[in-house]
N, C-alpha and C positions, 0 to 999 in steps of 0.2 A: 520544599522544592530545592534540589540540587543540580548543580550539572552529574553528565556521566563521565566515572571515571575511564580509565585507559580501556578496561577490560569490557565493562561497558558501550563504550564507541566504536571500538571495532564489531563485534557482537552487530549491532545496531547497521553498520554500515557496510555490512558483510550481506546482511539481509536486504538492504537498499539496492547496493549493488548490483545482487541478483537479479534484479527486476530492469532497474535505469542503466545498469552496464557504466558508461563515460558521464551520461548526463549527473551523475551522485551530483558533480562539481556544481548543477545549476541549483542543487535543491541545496546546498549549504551554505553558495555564493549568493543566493538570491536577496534581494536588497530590499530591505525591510522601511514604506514610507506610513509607518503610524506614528503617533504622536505627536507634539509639536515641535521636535526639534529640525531645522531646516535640511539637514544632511540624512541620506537615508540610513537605517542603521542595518544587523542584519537578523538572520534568526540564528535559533542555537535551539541543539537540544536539552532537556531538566527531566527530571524524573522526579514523579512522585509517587508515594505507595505504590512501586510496581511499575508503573506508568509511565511510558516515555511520551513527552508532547513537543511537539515543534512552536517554538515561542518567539515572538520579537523579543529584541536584546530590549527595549523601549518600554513592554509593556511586563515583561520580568523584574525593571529596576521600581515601577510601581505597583510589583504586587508585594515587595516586600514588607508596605505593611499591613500586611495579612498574615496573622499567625498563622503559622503551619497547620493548625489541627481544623481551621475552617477556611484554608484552602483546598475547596473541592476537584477543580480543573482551570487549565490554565492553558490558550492556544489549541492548537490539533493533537490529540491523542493519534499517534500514530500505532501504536503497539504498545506490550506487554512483557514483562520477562515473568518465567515459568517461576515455580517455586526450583527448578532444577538447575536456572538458570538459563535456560533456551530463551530466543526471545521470537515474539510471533506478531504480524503485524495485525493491523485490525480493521476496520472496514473505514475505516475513518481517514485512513493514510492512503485512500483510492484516490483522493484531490489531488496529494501532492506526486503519487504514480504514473497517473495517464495520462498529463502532460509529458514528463518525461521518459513514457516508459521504451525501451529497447526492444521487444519482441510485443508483438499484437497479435490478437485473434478477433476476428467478427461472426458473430452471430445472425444465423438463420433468423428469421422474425419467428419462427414455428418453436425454435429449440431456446428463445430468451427465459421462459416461464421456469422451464426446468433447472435452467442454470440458477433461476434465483430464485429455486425452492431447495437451495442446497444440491444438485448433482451436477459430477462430472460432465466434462463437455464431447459429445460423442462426435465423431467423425460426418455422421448426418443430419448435425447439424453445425456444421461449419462453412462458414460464407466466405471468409477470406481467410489467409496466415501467412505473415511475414516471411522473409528467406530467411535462412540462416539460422532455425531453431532448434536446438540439440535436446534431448530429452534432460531436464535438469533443472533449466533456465525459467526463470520467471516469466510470466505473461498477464499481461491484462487483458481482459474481456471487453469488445465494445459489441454495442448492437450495432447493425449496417447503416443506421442514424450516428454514426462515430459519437451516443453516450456510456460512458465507462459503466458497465453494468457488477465488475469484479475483478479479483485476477486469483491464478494458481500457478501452477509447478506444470510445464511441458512435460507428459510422456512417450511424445513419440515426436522424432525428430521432423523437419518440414516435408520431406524426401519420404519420410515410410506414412507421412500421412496421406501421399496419393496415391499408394497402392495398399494401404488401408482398409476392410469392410466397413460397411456403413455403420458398427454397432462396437467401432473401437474406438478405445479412449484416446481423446487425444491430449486433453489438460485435465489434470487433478484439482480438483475447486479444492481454494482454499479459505477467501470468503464473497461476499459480495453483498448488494444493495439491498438486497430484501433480509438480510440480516436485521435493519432497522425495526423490521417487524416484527421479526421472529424472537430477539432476545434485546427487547425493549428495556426489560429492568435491567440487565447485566450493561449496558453503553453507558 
């Protein structure tokens, strides 16, 4: 387990960004009370095979003695980078999202199922949307119970979603909670 280099952390917080907009600062700032030591410490990101995970600085300095090859996981896997080098988040990193995230969508009670069977989020089923949404922009999905059920990619801004049909997309699912089910061996 390593930290990420330069080229890595941008990459990483590029894709953060998207989503949180300003909040990035809460999710890097955020102050870490595990362990025993009296002051709080904070998180950081580490990579391993692939894998970026959000780790206390606290619980990184005792994982050192863990060989590498039987450290399996370590903190929130929030994402992955491609073998191409892209990197993607992953269902895991919904925790540290929908607290801070910048653009929201709510779900219809009718159209939850579909979303977490893997589909796009349609216009007929959308219960609320944030102002200010440009096709582009990250969004997390709540149910109208405000739980994060996922988030994707805005395609159609706040403004062309009320003149909209009922059977137009409005966010591209990227993943969501029923993922847990679906691709159990691969988490």
């Amino acid at each position: 387990m390593r930290p990420l280099d330069e080229q890595e952390t941008t990459v990483v917080f590029e894709k953060l960004h998207k989503f949180t907009g300003n909040n990035l600062k809460n999710i890097v700032e955020n102050p870490s009370h595990e362990g025993t030591e009296p002051n709080p410490g904070r998180y950081c990101f580490r990579l391993q095979k692939n894998k970026v995970y959000y780790v206390s600085d606290s619980l990184v300095k005792r994982a050192t003695n863990v060989a590498r090859s039987n450290l399996v996981s370590l903190g929130t896997c929030i994402g992955k980078f491609t073998h191409g080098g892209s990197f993607h988040l992953t269902v895991q990193s919904l925790g540290l999202l929908s607290p801070n995230a910048k653009h929201k969508v709510w779900l219809k009670p009718t159209s939850e199922m579909s979303f977490l069977y893997g589909n796009h989020v349609l216009k007929g089923g959308l219960g609320r949307i944030t102002e200010n949404i440009v096709p582009g922009d990250g969004v997390v999905v709540y149910s109208m119970s405000d739980v994060p059920l996922g988030f994707g990619i805005a395609a159609k801004s706040t403004q062309d979603c009320r003149k909209l049909d009922p059977n137009g997309i409005v966010v591209l699912h990227q993943s969501d909670i029923g993922e847990y089910l679906r691709m159990e061996d691969e988490l």
